[in-house]
N, C-alpha and C positions, 0 to 999 in steps of 0.2 A: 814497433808496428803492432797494433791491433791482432791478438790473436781470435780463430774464428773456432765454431765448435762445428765439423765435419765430420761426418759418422766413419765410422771407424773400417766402414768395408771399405772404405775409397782409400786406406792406409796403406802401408806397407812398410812392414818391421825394416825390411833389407835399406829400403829406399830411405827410409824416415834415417836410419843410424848414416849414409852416407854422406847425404845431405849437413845433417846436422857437426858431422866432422870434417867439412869442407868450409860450413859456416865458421867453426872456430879457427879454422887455420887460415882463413882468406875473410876477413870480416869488411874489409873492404871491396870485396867481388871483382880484384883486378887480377885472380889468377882465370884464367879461359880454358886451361887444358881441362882433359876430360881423368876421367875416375876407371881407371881400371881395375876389372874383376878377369884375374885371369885363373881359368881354372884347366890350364895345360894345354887339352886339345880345339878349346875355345876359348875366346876372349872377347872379353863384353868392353866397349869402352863406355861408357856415360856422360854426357854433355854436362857441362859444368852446374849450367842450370835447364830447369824442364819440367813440365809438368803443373800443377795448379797455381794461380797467381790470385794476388791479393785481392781482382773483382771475381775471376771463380767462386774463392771460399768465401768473400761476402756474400754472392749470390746463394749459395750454396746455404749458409746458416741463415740467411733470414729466410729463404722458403722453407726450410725445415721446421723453425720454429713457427713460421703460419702456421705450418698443418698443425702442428702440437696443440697450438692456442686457439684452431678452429674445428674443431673436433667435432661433426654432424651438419657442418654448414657444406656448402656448394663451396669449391676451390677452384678456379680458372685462371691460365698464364696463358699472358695475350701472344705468346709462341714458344718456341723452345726455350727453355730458361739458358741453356749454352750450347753449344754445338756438340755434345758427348752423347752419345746413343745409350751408353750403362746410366747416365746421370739421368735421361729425361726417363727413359723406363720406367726408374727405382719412383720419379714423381707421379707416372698412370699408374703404379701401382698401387700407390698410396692415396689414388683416387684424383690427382690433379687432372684435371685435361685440356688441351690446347685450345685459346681460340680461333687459332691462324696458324698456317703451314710457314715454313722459313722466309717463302714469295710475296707474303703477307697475304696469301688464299682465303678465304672464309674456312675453317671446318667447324665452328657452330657460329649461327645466326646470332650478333648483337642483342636482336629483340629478345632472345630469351633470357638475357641478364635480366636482374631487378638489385633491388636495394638490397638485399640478405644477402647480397653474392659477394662472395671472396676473390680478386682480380688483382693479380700481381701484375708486375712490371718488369720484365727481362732482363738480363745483365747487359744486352744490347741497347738498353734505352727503347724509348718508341715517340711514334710521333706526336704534335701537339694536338694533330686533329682527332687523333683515337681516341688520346687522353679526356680530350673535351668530350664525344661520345659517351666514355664511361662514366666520368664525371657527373654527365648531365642526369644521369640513371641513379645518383646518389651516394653510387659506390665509392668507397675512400681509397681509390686506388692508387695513393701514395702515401700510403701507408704501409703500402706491402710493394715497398720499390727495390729491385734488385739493382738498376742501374750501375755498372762498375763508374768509380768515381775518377778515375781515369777517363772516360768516357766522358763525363758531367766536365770534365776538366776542359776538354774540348769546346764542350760548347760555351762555357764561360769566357775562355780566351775568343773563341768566335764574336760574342757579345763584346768583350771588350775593344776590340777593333772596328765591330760596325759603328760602335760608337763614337768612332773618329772620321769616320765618311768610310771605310776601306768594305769592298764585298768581299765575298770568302771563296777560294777557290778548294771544292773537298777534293782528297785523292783517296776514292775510293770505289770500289765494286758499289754499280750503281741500285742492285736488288739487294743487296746484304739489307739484315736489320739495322744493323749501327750507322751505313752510310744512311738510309730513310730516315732516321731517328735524326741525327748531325744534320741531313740537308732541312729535315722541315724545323728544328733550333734556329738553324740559322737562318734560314729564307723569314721566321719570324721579325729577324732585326734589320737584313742588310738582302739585297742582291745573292744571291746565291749558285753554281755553277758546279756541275758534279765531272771530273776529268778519269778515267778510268786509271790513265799508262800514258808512258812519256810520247805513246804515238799521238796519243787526244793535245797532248800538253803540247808537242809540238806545231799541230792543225791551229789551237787556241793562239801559239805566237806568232802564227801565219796569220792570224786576222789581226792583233794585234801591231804588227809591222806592215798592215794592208793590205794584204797579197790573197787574202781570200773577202769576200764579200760579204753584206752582214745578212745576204738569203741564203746564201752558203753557210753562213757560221749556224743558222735557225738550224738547218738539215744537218748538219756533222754533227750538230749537240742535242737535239730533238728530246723532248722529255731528262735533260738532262739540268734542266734553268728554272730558276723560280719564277713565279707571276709575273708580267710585265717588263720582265727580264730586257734592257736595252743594254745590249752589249757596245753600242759608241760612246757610253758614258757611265755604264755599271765597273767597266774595266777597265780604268782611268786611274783606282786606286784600289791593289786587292792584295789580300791575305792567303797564305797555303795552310790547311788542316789537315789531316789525315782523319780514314777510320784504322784505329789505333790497333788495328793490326794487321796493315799492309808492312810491307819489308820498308823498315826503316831507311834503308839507303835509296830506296826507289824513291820514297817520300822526299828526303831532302835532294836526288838529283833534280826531280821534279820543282821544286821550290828552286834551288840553284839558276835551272835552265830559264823560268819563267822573269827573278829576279833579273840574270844576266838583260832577257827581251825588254823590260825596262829600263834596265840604266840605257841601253843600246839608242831607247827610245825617246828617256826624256833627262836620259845624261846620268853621271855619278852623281853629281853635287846634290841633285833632286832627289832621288832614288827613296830617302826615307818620304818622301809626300805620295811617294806610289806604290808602294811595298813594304810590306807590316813583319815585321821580324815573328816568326810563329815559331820556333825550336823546340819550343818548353812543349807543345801539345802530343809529342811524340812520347807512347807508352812507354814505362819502364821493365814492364816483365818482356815487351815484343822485343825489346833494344836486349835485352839480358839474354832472351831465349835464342834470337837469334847470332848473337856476340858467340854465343857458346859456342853454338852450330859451325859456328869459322872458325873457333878455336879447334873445336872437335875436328874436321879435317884434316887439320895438318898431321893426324895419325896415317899412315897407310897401311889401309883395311882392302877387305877383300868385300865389304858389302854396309849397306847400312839399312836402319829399321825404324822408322818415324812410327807412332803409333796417335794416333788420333782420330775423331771423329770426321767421317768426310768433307761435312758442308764445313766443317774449322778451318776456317783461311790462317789463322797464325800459323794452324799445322802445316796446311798445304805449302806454305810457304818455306818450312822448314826442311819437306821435301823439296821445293824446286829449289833451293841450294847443295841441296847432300847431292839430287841429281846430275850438278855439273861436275861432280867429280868422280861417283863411282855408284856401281848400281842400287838403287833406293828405293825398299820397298813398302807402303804406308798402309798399316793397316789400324782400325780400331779394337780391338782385342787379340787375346790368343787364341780364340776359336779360326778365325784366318789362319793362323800354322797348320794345315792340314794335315800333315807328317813331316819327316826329315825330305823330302823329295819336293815337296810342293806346297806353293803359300798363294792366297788369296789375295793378291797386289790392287790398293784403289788408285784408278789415274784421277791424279790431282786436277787436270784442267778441266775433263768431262764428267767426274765421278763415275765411269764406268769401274765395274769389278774384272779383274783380269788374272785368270789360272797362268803363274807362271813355276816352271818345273825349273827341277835342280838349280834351287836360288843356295842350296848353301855349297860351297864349292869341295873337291875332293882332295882334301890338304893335309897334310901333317897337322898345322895349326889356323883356325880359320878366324879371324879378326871381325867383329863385326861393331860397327858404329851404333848408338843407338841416343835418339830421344823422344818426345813428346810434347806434346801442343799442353797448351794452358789451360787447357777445358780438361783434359786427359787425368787420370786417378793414376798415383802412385802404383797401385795395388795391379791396375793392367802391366807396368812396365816390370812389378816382380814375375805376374803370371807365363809371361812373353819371356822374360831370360830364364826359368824354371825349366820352362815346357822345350827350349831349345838347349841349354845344360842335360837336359833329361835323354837327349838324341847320343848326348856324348857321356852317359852315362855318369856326370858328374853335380846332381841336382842338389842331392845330400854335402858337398864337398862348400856350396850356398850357405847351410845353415851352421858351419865354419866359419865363414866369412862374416856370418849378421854376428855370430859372438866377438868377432873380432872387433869388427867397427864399432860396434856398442863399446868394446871395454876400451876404446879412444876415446869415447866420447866420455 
């Protein structure tokens, strides 16, 4: 695989040697247990896999090398480049600045680009109509494309199904950048249909089996359908995609449920003339990151510690599995550890900040789970077991263990 060049503050000695001695003893990625760091009166466990994935540090070294290679020009990314708060920082301060908020808001005016201007392309992808916008301004704004190719992977499998009659049904958050990016891809070729959760997906096989109406189906899915959108004939023959980092099992019971309402409807024999085998569009690090996350529970811990960016749905999601088991706290740095007493908890489904006390428990040995969204730097998940070793008085006892794992490796 393509190695990328990421600046070295997003490293981390402890993480990089763990990683890398996990890679040579499991080269096939079929071990899931996690990596224990135990340092007596705490224990860290480690999710198998976590943290930067192959379109992160794509995204990650070609906008670094823009700025390198554009040194005095104007630099503008048409939104966050990922969902990481330290990542997009380190790009305002190096003079990049957004042109749209995550909601795709305006924060600076189109009109003021011109031709000299420097305009990247998100790891989320974007739409075909912005593109054209920039485009038309003369700007070569793919040439400086972060697009994770994962992502691009999508929408070519999307292409390739419309191009057998099939419309595309996306599962995904309908304001995310990647699902806007994916629906206007594919409303380019085929019918298009955005389903949030298996409650939309069930409403949709309620119209499909006829039991809801097609002024009712307009209202349940509202701004959810591309142009022209006739669902008594756009849905006759359709595909499932994902934005490639919803929880993979949601994705395929989703796909599951919708195939089932087809065979139900126009029989088994038929089934491939109504339903487009999509499996392959499902990300590899989403399926890895969270494979882990269910390996990593079957420890019993007394707490767990996601670290990621808020608006990071892969992260979120990472939390709302640790949550069915034991209490899960998500934050994106180590500044959130307030002290041993108190930690700055983000809730996943509203992005509210939340003070909660005595999150670490009063135990002889206290067990704590720990991983990281894809957006997420190595170098946050040392700062975060540092600064909580350092409560137990055992931070120093860390730089033991990096010699260690190093001289495995």
């Amino acid at each position: 695989m393509k190695q990328f060049e990421v600046p070295t503050g997003y490293r981390s000695r402890l993480i990089t040697a763990i990683k890398q001695k996990r890679k040579a003893d499991d080269k096939l990625k079929k071990d899931f247990s996690p990596t224990l760091l135990d340092l007596g009166p705490v224990q860290f466990y480690l999710a198998r896999h976590f943290g930067f994935c192959y379109g992160v540090e794509n995204a990650i070294d070609i906008a670094y090398k823009t700025i390198e290679e554009n040194k005095g020009k104007r630099i503008f990314l048409l939104s966050e480049m990922i969902h990481n708060p330290q990542v997009n920082a380190d790009l305002i301060q190096k003079g990049v600045r957004f042109l749209h908020d995550t909601l795709g808001n305006s924060m600076i005016p189109l009109s003021e680009l011109n031709a000299n201007d420097i305009v990247m392309i998100p790891a989320f992808g974007t739409t075909l109509e912005l593109e054209k916008i920039i485009t038309d301004k003369g700007i070569q704004i793919q040439k400086y494309n972060t697009t994770c190719p994962f992502v691009e992977k999508v929408w070519n499998r999307s292409e390739q199904i419309a191009k057998k009659g099939f419309s595309i049904i996306i599962h995904g958050k309908p304001k995310h950048e990647e699902t806007r990016a994916t629906f206007s891809h594919a409303a380019a070729n085929t019918p298009t249909l955005i389903v949030n959760d298996m409650a939309e997906t069930q409403l949709l096989s309620s119209f499909l089996m006829g039991k809801i109406s097609v002024e009712e189906f307009y209202t349940l899915f509202a701004g959810r359908y591309s142009k022209d959108f006739d669902p008594m004939k756009d849905l006759v023959k359709i595909g499932v995609v994902n934005q490639t980092t919803q929880l993979a099992t949601d994705t395929q019971a989703i796909s599951d449920y919708l195939k089932n309402t087809m065979v139900e409807k126009y029989g088994a024999a038929a089934i491939e003339n109504h339903f487009a085998d999509t499996r392959d569009t499902l990300c590899y690090a989403t399926n890895d990151n969270q494979s882990a996350v269910i390996g990593l529970l079957n420890t019993k811990a007394d707490l767990a510690i996601v670290m990621g960016g808020k608006n990071s749905s892969n992260s979120s999601h990472l939390v709302e599995l640790c949550e069915q088991k034991l209490p899960t706290y998500f934050i994106d740095d180590a500044s959130k550890i307030l002290n041993e007493k108190e930690i700055i908890h983000t809730d996943w489904n509203n992005k509210n900040a939340i003070s909660v006390q005595d999150y670490l428990p009063n135990k002889e040995t206290v067990k704590i789970l720990m991983t990281s969204g894809a957006s997420c730097p190595d170098a946050v998940v040392e700062t975060v077991i540092r600064k909580i070793a350092g409560y137990y008085g055992k931070e120093a006892q860390l730089d033991e263990l990096v010699a260690v794992w190093e001289k495995a490796n």
